[in-house]
C-alpha positions as CSV (number, residue, x, y, z in Angstrom):
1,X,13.4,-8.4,-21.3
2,X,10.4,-8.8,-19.5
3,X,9.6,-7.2,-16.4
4,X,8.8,-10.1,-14.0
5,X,9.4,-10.8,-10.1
6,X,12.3,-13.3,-10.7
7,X,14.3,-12.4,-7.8
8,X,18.0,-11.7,-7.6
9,X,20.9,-14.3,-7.7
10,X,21.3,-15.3,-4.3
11,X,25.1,-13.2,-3.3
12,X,26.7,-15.3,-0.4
13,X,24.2,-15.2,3.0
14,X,21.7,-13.5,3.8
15,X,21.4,-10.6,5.3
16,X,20.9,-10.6,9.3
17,X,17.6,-9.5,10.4
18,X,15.9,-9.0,13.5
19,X,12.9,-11.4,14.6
20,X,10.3,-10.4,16.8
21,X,9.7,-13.2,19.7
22,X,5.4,-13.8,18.5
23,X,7.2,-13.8,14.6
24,X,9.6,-16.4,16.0
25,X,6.9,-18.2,17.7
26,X,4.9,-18.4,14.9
27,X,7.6,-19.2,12.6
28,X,8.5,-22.8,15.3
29,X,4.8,-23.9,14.7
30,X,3.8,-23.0,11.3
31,X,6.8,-23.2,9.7
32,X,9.5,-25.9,11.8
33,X,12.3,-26.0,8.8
34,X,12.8,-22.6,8.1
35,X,15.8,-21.6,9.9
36,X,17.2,-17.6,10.2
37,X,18.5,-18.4,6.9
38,X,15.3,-18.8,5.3
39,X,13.0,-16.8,7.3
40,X,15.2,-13.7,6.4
41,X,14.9,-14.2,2.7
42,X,12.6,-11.9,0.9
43,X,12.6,-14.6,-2.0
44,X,11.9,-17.4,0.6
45,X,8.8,-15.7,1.9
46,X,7.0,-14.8,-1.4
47,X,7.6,-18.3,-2.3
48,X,6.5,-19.7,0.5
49,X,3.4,-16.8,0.7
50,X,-0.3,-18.2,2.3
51,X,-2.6,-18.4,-0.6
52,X,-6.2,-19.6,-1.0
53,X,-8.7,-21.4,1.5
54,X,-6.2,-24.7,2.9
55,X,-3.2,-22.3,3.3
56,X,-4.9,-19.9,5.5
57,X,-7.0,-22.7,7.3
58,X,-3.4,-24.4,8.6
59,X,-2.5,-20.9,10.7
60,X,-6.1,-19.4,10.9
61,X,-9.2,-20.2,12.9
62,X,-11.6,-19.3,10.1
63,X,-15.1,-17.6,10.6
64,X,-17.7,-19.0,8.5
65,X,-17.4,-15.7,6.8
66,X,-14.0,-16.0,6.1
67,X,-14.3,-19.7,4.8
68,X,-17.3,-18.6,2.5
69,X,-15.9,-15.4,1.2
70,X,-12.4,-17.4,0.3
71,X,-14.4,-20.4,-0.8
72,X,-16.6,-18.3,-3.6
73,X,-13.3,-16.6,-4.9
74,X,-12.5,-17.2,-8.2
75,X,-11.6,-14.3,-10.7
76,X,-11.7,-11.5,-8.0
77,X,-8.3,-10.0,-5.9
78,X,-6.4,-13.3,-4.5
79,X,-5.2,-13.8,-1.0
80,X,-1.5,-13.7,-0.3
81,X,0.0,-13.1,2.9
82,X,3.6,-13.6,3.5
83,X,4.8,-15.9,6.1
84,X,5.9,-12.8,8.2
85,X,2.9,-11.2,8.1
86,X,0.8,-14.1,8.9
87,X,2.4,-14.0,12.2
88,X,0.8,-10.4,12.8
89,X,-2.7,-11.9,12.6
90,X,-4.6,-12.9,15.5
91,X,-5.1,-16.8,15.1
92,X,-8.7,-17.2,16.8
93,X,-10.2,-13.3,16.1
94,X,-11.6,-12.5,12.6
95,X,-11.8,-9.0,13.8
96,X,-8.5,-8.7,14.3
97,X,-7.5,-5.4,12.7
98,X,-4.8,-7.0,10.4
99,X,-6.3,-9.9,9.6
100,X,-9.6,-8.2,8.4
101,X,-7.8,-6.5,5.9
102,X,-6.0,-9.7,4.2
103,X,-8.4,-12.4,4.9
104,X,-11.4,-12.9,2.1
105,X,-14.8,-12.1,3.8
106,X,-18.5,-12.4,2.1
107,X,-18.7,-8.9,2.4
108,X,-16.3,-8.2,-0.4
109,X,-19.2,-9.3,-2.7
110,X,-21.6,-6.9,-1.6
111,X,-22.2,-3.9,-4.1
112,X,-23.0,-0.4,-3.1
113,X,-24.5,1.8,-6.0
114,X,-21.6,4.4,-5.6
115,X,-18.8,1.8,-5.9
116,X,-16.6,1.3,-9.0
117,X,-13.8,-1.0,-10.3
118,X,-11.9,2.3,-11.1
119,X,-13.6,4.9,-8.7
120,X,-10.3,7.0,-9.0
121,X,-10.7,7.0,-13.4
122,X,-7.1,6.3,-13.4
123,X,-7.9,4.6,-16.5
124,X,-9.2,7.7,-18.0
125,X,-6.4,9.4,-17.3
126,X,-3.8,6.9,-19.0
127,X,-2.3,8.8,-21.8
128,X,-0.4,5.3,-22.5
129,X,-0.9,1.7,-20.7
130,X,0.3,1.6,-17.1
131,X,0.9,5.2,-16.7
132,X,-1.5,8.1,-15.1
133,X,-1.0,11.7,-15.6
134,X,-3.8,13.4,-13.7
135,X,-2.0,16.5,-12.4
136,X,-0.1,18.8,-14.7
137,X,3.9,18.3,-13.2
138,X,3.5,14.7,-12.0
139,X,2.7,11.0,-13.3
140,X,2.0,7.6,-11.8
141,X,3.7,4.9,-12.8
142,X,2.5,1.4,-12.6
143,X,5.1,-0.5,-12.5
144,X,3.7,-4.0,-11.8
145,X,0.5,-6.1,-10.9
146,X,2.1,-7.8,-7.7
147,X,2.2,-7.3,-4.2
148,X,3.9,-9.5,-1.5
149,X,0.5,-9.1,0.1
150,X,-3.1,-8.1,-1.2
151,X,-5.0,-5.5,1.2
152,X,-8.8,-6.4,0.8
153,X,-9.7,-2.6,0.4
154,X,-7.5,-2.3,-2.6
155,X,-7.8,1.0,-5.0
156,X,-6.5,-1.4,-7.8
157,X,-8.1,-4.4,-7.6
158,X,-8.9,-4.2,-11.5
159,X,-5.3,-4.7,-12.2
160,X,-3.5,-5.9,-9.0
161,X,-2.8,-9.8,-8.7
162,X,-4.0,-12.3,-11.9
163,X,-5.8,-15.2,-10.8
164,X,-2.7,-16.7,-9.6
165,X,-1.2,-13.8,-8.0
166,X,1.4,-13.5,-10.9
167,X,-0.1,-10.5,-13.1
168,X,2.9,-8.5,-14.4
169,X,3.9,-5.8,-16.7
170,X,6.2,-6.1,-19.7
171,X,9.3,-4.0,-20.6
172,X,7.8,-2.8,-23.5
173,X,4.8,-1.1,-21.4
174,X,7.6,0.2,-19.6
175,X,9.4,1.9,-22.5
176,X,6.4,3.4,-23.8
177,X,5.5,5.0,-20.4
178,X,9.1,6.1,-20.3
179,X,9.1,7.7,-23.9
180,X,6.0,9.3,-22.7
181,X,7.4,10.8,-20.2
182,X,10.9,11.9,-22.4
183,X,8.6,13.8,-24.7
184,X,6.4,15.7,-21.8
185,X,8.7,18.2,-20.7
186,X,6.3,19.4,-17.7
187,X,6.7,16.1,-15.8
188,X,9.3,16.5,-13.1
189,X,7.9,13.8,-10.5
190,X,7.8,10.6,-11.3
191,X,5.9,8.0,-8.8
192,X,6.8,4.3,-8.6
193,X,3.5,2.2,-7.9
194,X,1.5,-0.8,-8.9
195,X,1.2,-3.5,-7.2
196,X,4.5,-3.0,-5.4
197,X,7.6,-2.2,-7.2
198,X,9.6,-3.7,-4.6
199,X,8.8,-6.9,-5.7
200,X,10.9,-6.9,-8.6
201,X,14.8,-7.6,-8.3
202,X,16.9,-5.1,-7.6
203,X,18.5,-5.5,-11.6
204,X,15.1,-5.0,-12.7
205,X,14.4,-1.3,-10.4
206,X,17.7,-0.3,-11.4
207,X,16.9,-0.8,-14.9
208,X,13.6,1.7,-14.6
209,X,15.6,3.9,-12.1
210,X,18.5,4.7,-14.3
211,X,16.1,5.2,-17.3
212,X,13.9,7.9,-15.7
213,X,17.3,9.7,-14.0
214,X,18.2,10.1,-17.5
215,X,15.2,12.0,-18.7
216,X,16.6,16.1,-17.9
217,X,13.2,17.3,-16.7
218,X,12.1,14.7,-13.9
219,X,13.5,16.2,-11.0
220,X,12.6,13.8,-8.5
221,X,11.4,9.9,-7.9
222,X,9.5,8.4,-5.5
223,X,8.1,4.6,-4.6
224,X,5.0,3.9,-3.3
225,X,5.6,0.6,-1.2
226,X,4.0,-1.6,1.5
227,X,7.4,-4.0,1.0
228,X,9.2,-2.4,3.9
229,X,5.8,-3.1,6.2
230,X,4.5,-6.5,5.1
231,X,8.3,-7.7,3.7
232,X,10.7,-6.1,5.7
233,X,13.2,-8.7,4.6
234,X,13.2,-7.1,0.9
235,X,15.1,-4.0,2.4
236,X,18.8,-5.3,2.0
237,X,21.8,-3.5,2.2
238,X,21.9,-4.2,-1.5
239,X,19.0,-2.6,-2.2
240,X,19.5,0.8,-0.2
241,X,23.0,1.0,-2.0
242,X,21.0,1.1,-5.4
243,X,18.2,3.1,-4.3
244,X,21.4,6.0,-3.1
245,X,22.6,6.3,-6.5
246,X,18.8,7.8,-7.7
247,X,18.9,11.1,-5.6
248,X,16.5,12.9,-4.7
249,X,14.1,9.5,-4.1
250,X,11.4,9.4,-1.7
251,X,9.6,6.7,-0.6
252,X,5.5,6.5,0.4
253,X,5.0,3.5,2.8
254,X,1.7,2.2,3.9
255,X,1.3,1.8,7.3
256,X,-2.7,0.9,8.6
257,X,-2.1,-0.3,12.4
258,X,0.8,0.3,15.0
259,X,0.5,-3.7,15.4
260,X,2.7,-3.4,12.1
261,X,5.6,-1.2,14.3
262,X,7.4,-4.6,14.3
263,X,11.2,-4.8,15.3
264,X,11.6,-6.2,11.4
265,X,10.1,-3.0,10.4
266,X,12.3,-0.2,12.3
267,X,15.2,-2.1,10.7
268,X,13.7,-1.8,7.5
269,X,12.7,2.1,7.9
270,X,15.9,2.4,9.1
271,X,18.0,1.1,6.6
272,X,15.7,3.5,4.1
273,X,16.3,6.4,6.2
274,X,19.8,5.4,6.7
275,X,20.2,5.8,2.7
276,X,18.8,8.9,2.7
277,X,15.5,8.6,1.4
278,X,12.7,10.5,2.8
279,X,9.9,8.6,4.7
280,X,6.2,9.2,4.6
281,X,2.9,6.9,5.0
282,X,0.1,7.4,3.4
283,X,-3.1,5.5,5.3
284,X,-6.4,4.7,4.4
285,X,-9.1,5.4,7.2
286,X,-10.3,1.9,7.4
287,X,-13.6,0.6,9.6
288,X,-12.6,-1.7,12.4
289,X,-9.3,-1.1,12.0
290,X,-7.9,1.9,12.8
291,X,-11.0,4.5,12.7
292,X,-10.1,5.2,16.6
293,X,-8.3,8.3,17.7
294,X,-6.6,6.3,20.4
295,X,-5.3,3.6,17.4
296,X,-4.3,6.4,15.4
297,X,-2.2,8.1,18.1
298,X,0.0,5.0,18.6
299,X,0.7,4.7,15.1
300,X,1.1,7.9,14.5
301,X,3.9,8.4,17.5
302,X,5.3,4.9,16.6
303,X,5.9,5.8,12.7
304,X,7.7,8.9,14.2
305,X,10.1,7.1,15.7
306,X,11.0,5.0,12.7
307,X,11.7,8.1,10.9
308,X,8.8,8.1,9.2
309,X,6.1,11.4,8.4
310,X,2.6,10.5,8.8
311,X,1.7,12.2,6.0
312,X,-1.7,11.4,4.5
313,X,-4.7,9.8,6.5
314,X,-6.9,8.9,3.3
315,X,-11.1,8.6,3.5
316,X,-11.1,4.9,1.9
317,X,-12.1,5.0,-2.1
318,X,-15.2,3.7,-3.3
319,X,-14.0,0.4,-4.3
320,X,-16.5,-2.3,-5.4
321,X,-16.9,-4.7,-2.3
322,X,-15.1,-2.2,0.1
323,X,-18.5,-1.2,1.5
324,X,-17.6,-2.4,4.8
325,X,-14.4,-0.4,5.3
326,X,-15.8,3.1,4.8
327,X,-16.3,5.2,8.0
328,X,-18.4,8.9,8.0
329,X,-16.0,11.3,6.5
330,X,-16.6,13.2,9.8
331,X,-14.4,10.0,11.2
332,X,-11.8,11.4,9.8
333,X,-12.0,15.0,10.5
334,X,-12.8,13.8,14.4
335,X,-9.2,12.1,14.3
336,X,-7.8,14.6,12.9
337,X,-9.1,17.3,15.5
338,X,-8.1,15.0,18.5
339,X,-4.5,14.8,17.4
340,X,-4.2,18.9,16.4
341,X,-2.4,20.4,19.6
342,X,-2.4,17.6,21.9
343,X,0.8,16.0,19.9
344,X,3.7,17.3,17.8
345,X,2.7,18.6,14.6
346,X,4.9,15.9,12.7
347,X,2.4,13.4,14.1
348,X,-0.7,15.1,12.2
349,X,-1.2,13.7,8.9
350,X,-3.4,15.5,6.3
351,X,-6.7,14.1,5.9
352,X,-8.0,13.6,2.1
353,X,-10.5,12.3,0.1
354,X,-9.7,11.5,-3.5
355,X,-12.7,12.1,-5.6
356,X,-14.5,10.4,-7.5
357,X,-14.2,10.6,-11.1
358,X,-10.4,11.7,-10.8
359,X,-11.0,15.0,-9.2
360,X,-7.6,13.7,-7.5
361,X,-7.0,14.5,-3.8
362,X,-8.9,17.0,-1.6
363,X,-7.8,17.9,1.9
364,X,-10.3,18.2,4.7
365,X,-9.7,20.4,8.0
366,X,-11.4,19.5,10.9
367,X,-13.1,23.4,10.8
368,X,-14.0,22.9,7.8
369,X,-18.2,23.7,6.8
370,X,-18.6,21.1,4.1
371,X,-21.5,21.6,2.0
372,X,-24.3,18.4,1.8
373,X,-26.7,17.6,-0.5
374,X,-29.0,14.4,-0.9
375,X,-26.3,12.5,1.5
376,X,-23.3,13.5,-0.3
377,X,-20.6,15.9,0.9
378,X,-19.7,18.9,-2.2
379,X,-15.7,19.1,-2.3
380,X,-13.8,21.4,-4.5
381,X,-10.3,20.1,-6.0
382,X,-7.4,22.3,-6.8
383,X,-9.5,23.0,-10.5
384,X,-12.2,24.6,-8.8
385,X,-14.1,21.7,-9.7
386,X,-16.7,20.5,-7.2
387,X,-17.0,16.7,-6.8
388,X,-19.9,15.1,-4.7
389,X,-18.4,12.1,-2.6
390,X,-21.2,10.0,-0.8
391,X,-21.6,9.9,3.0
392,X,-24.9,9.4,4.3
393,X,-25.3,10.5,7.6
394,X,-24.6,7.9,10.3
């Protein structure tokens, strides 16, 4: 059995979903056949997903940028944007704060001295293919190389998308991450990532699900997913009644902009919460996109009331060609110190920086005195090791 994207057997109708009136809008000009029907099918909008420079040209206004970086693309990340999502973007503005995190620029082929393909050494720490065990009780699990959407700032570019968007694992990676795991008695949290493992059918998650359940020492699973943001559709009332049957199961969402607090998306975070399962959202501090206190307020207060934690607010990894998404880390801590007592303490994520050279993740207060040296900031991880993460002064 191979673990691929094929989605499920189509089960009667569709599940009713709500449409947002610029969603529906966009959906009468772009998209004139697609009735409810459609539109609400998770399957219909990856297969009908906007890839590559013609796609994007029939709903965008392209930049030159834009139309040069997509142009010059050939074996890096691939743009897909579901049809959903597309109707986020701001048609005429390339620096609309969506769009400039799913549209191709030239600026993803500029090279920074500090950046790497795998900045995080998750490859380093890969005891067996497509699994990461960095921190002594827990592993990351890579479940798949797709995602309904590719964010331009990706961690995992190296592995994310083929050059047709289709790169996927096979069941037999899977087993050997799983007997991995069987054999490591001090792994008792288990997380779900990739790509997106809400891509694959709901057979296919139940088959991993139900595997890992069985092993006696994992305690606890969780999914890191954008699905529920970018593919609110996925989240049917089939797939919560799986996911209930896997308890304890949280779920890591990421959330970038409140232009993503969508009517689709409260009914997707609240069929998750409705099952049961934990919420949180883990953000990347991203550069003309939501490095604004004001920006991160409304989301913030917005993911509250979907039931979901605001829970990290990440300094962006030192991806090669993500030059242009990185902010001062003192960004971040001046967020960070505008939100602490002027809102509910629910709405104040942590702010990290996961090191280079797979220190893993270091929090940051906004009181905190961090040493510099030869424009780098010295950060100590929970080893006592001390990492040096690069942030000239701006």
């Amino acid at each position: 059995m191979q673990a691929t994207v094929t989605p499920d057997r189509a089960k009667g109708r569709v599940p009713r979903f709500a449409i947002s009136r610029q969603t529906r809008a966009f959906r009468r000009a772009f998209f004139p056949d697609a009735d409810d029907q459609s539109w609400n099918d998770w399957r219909w909008q990856l297969r009908h997903s906007l890839r590559g420079l013609e796609a994007l040209e029939r709903v965008l206004h392209l930049s030159d940028d834009e139309r040069a970086g997509l142009q010059r693309n050939r074996n890096s990340l691939p743009n897909a944007i579901t049809p959903y999502y597309a109707s986020l973007l701001d048609r005429s503005d390339a620096s609309d704060p969506l769009r400039r995190t799913m549209v191709m620029a030239s600026q993803e082929f500029e090279r920074t001295p500090e950046e790497s393909i795998d900045p995080l050494h998750e490859d380093a720490d890969s005891p067996v293919p497509g699994l990461v065990h960095r921190y002594p009780d827990r592993v990351l699990f890579l479940t798949t190389g797709t995602c309904p959407v590719y964010c331009r700032y990706c961690t995992r570019s190296r592995v994310v998308g083929s050059h047709d968007g289709s790169y996927e694992f096979s069941t037999g990676q899977w087993e050997r991450a799983i007997d991995y795991i069987a054999r490591t008695p001090v792994i008792r949290d288990v997380l779900l990532s990739g790509g997106d493992p809400l891509v694959l059918s709901d057979d296919r998650l139940e088959w991993l699900l139900s595997r890992l359940r069985k092993i006696p020492h994992v305690e606890f699973l969780r999914i890191g997913s954008k699905v529920p943001v970018v593919l609110p559709q996925r989240v049917t009332p089939a797939l919560t009644k799986m996911l209930k049957k896997y308890h304890p199961l949280w779920m890591s969402l990421h959330f970038i902009h409140p232009s993503e607090l969508t009517k689709e998306v409260a009914q997707s975070c609240a069929r998750l919460a409705d099952a049961g399962i934990p919420l949180g959202s883990q953000t990347p501090l991203l550069a003309g996109v939501n490095d604004n206190v004001d920006v991160c307020r409304r989301l913030f207060h917005g993911l509250l009331r979907f039931r979901v934690k605001p829970y990290y607010l990440y300094q962006a990894d030192l991806v090669v060609g993500t030059s242009h998404f990185r902010t001062a880390v003192n960004k971040g801590l001046e967020i960070i110190s505008a939100l602490r007592g002027h809102t509910t303490g629910y709405a104040v994520p942590t702010f990290a920086i996961d090191v280079p050279g797979g220190g893993g993740k270091i929090a940051v207060l906004p009181d905190s005195q961090l040493p510099r040296q030869d424009g780098h900031v010295l950060l100590r991880n929970y080893e006592g090791r001390v990492f040096r993460f690069p942030d000239p002064e701006r």
